[in-house]
C-alpha positions in Angstrom: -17.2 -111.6 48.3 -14.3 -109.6 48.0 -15.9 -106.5 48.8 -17.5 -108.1 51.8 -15.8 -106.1 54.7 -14.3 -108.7 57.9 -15.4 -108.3 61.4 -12.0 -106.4 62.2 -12.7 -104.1 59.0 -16.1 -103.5 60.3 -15.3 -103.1 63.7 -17.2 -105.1 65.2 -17.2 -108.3 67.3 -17.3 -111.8 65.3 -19.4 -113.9 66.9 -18.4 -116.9 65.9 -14.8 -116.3 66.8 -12.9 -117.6 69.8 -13.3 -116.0 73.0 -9.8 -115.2 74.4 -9.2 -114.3 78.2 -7.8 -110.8 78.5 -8.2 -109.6 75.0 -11.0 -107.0 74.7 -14.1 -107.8 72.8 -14.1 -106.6 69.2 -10.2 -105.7 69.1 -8.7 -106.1 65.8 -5.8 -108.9 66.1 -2.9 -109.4 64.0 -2.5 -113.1 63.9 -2.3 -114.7 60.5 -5.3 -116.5 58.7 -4.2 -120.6 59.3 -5.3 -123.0 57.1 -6.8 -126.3 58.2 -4.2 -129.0 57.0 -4.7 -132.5 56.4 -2.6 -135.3 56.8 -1.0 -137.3 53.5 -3.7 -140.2 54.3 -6.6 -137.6 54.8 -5.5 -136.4 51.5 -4.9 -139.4 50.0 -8.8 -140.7 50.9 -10.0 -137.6 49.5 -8.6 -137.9 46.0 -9.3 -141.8 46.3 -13.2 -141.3 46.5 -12.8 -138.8 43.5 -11.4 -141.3 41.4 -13.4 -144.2 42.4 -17.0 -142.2 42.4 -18.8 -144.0 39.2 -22.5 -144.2 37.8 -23.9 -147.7 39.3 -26.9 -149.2 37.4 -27.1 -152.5 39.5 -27.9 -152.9 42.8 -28.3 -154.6 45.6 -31.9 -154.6 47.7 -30.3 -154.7 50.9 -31.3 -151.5 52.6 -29.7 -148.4 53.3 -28.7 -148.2 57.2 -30.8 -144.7 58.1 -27.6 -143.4 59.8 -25.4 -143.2 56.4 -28.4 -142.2 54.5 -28.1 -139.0 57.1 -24.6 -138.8 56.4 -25.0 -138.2 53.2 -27.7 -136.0 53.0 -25.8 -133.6 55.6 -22.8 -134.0 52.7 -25.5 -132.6 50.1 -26.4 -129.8 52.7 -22.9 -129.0 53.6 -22.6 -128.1 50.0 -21.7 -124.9 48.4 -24.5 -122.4 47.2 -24.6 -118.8 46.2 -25.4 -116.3 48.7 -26.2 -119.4 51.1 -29.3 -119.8 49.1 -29.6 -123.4 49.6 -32.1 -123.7 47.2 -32.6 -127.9 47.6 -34.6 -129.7 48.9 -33.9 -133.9 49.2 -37.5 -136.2 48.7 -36.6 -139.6 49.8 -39.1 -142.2 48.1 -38.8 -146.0 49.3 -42.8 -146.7 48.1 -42.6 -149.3 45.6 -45.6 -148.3 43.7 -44.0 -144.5 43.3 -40.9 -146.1 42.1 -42.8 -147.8 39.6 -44.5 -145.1 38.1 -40.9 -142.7 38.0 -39.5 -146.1 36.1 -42.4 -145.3 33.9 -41.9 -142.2 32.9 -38.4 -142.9 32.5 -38.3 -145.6 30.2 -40.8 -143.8 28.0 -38.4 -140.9 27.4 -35.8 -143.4 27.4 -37.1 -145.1 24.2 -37.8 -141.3 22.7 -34.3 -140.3 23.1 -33.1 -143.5 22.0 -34.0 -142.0 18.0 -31.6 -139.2 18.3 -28.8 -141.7 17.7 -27.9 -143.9 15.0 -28.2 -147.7 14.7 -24.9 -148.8 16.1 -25.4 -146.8 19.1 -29.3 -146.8 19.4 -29.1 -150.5 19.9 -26.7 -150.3 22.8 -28.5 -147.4 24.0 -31.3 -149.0 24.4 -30.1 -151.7 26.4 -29.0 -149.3 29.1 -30.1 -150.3 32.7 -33.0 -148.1 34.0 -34.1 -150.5 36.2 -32.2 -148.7 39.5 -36.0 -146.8 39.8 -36.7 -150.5 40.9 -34.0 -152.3 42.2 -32.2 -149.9 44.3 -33.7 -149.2 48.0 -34.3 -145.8 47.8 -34.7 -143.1 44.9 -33.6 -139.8 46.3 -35.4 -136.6 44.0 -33.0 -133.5 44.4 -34.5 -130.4 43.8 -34.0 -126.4 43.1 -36.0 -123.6 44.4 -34.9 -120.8 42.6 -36.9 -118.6 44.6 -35.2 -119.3 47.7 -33.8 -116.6 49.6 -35.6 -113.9 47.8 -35.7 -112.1 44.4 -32.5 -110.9 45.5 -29.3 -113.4 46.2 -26.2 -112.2 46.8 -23.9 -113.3 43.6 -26.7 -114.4 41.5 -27.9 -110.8 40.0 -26.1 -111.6 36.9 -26.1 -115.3 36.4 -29.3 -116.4 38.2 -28.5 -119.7 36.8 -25.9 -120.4 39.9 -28.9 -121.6 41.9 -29.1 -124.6 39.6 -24.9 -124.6 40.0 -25.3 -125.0 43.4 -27.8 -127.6 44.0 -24.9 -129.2 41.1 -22.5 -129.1 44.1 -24.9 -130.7 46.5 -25.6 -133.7 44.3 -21.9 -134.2 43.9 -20.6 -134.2 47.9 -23.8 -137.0 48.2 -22.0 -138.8 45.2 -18.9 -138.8 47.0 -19.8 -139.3 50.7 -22.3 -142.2 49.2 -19.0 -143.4 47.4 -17.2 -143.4 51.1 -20.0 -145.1 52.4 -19.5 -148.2 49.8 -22.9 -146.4 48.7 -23.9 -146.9 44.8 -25.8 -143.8 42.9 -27.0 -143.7 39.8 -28.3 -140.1 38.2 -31.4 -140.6 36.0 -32.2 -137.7 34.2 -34.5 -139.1 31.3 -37.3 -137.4 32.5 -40.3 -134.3 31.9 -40.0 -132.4 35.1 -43.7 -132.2 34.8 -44.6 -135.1 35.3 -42.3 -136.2 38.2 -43.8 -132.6 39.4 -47.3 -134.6 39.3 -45.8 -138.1 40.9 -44.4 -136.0 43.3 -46.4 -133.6 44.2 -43.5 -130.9 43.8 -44.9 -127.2 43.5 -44.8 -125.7 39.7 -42.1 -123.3 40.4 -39.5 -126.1 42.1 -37.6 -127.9 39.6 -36.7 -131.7 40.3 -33.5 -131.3 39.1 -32.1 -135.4 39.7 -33.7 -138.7 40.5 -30.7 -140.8 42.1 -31.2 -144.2 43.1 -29.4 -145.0 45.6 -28.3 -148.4 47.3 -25.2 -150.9 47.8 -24.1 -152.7 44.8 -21.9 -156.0 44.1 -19.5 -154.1 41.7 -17.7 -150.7 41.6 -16.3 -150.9 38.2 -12.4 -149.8 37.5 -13.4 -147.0 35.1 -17.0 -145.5 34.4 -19.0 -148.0 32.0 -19.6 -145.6 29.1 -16.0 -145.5 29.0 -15.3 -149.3 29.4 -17.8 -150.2 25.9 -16.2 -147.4 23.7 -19.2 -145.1 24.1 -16.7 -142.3 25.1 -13.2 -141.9 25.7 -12.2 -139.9 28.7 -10.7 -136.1 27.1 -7.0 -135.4 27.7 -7.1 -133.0 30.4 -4.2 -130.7 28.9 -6.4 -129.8 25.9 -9.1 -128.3 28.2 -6.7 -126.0 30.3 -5.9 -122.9 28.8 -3.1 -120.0 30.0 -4.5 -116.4 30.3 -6.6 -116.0 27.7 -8.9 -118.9 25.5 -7.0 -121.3 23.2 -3.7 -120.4 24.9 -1.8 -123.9 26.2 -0.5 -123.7 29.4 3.2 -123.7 29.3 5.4 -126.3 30.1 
């Protein structure tokens, strides 16, 4: 975007700047750029929500007040995409009956993957919740149209995967505003797009990218689960940072 020219560079009005009395429409000004602040407590809330955002498995089946359900789909919306593409699209399913059959196809896969991994961890593996499809209120199916906006998206000409990026973005301001909300998600993602496709009735060339299942919870656990019975340790985040060029530590 760099090479995107400003209104005053263009010369030519902005229309979505402030109307000033006096000043003559479409004159170049020389103020300086400001920058929205927030207060320490604004910032404060924002980094809390980060911190606390976690994968929930268990829920409640107390429903989901339609007004915060709203709020956090505008969060989703609000999100970042390349050229403005928006490619997602948000399919709320309550139907018990359609939540069944998801759980289905789920735990099916869920039992297939379950090979890849040896016995110590297969056996835990196994016993991971998949139940959300059923427990939680509402699944949410995010998906990514990667036709949206044209053959020809601004920023995406050379990695067309930032269409898939973006909808990324979308899922995680829901996380976090459903976080805010005292909201649980959980991301499933054992799954053959296909078939959800068919449960669904999603067109062939959309792809549903997440089922979340989404509802309040009785627990938001102190660090993420996986974490918590040794499955993974979180990585140090100075061995991922690099200085100039790859493999070079920042310096102290």
């Amino acid at each position: 975007m760099a090479e995107t020219a400003t209104f005053s560079d263009a010369r030519v009005t902005n229309p979505h700047g402030p109307v000033i009395a006096g000043e003559p429409a479409g004159e170049s000004r020389n103020d300086a750029p400001v920058a929205l602040g927030f207060s320490p407590a604004e910032k404060d809330a924002v980094y809390k929500v980060i911190r606390a955002r976690r994968d929930i498995r268990v829920f409640l089946p107390d429903p989901v007040p339609d007004d915060i359900l709203g709020r956090i789909l505008d969060a989703g919306h609000r999100g970042p995409s390349v050229g403005f593409m928006q490619p997602w699209n948000f399919l709320v399913v309550r139907d018990q009956e359609t939540r069944r059959r998801l759980q289905e196809l789920v735990e099916r896969e869920r039992v297939i993957a379950g090979q890849h991994y040896p016995d110590s961890q297969r056996d835990y593996y196994l016993r991971l919740k998949v139940e959300g499809l059923m427990d939680a209120p509402i699944t949410l199916c995010v998906t990514n149209d990667p036709t949206r906006g044209g053959p020809h998206v601004l920023g995406r000409n050379t990695i067309p995967e930032t269409d898939l990026m973006s909808t990324a973005c979308a899922i995680e301001n829901m996380w976090l505003a459903a976080r805010a909300e005292g909201v649980a998600v959980g991301w499933v993602s054992m799954y053959r797009k296909e078939d959800v496709r068919e449960v669904l009735g999603i067109p062939d060339h959309v792809d549903p990218v997440a089922l979340l299942t989404l509802g309040f919870t009785p627990h938001f656990p102190d660090i993420p689960v996986l974490e918590r019975v040794g499955w993974r340790k979180r990585l140090d985040l100075t061995t991922l940072v690099y200085e100039e060029r790859w493999g070079t530590p920042v310096r102290q």
